[in-house]
C-alpha positions as CSV (number, residue, x, y, z in Angstrom):
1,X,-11.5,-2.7,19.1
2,X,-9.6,-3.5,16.3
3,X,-9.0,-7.4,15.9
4,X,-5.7,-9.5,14.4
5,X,-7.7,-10.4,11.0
6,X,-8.6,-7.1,10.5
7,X,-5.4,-5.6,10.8
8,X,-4.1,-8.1,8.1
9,X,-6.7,-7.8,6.0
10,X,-5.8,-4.3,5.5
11,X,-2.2,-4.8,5.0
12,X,-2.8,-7.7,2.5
13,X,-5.4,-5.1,0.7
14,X,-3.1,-2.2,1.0
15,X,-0.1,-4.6,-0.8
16,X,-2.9,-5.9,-3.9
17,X,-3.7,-1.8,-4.1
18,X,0.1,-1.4,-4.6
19,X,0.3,-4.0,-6.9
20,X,-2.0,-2.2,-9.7
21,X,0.3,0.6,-10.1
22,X,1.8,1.0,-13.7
23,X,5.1,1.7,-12.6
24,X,7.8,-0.2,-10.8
25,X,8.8,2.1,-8.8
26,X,5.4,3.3,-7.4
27,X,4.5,-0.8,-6.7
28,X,7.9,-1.1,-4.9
29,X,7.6,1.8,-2.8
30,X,4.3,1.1,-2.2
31,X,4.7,-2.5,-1.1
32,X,8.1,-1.4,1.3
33,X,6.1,1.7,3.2
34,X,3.0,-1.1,3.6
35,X,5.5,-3.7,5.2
36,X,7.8,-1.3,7.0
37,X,4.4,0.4,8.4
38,X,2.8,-2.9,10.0
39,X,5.9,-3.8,11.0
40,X,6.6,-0.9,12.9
41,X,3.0,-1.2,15.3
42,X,3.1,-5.3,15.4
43,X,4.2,-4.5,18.9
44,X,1.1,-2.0,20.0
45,X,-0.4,-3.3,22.9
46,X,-2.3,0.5,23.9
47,X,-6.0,-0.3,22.2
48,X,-6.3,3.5,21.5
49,X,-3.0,3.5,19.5
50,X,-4.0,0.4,17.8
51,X,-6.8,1.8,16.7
52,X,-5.1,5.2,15.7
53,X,-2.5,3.5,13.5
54,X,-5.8,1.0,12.1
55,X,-7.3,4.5,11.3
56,X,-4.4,5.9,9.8
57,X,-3.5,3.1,7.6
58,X,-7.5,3.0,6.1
59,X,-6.9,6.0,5.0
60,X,-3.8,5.6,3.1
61,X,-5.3,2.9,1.4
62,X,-8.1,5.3,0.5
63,X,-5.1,7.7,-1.0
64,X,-3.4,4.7,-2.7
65,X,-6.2,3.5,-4.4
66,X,-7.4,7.1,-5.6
67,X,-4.0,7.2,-6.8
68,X,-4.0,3.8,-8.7
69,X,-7.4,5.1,-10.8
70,X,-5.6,8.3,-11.1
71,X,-2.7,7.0,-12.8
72,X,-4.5,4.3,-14.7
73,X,-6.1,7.0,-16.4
74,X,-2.7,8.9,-17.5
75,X,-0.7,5.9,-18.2
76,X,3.0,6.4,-18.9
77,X,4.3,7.3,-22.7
78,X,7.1,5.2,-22.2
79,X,8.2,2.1,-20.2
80,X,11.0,2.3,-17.5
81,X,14.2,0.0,-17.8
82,X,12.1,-2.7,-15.0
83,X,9.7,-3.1,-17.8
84,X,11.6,-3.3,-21.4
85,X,12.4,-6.5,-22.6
86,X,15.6,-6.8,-23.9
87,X,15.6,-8.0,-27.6
């Protein structure tokens, strides 16, 4: 039985996983599957479901922060327009 805090503990650790990315668009793709995700099963009410979608969403934030070390160590060459600071 999966309770209300857990459930939004995960989503608040799946968005600061996000948030490490590099790039912009990674941490805003990231952060909109997250939301549109939870937002999707807030109405759940079948405990096996809830628990199924719990399941499913521990892992991806098993595959996004695998990802985030991945991509820490391969960092990009150069910056995307989001990050260049006009001069």
């Amino acid at each position: 039985m999966v309770s209300r805090s857990e459930v939004l503990s995960l989503c608040r650790a799946l968005l600061r996983a996000g948030r490490q990315f590099p790039h912009y668009n990674l941490r805003e793709y990231t952060k909109r599957r997250t939301l549109d995700g939870f937002r999707m099963n807030k109405n759940l009410t079948d405990q096996s479901k809830v628990n199924e979608a719990y399941a499913e969403a521990k892992a991806q934030l098993v595959v996004v922060e695998r990802t985030v070390k991945l991509y820490s160590l391969y960092p990009p060459k150069t910056k995307n327009i989001m990050e260049v600071k006009l001069q």
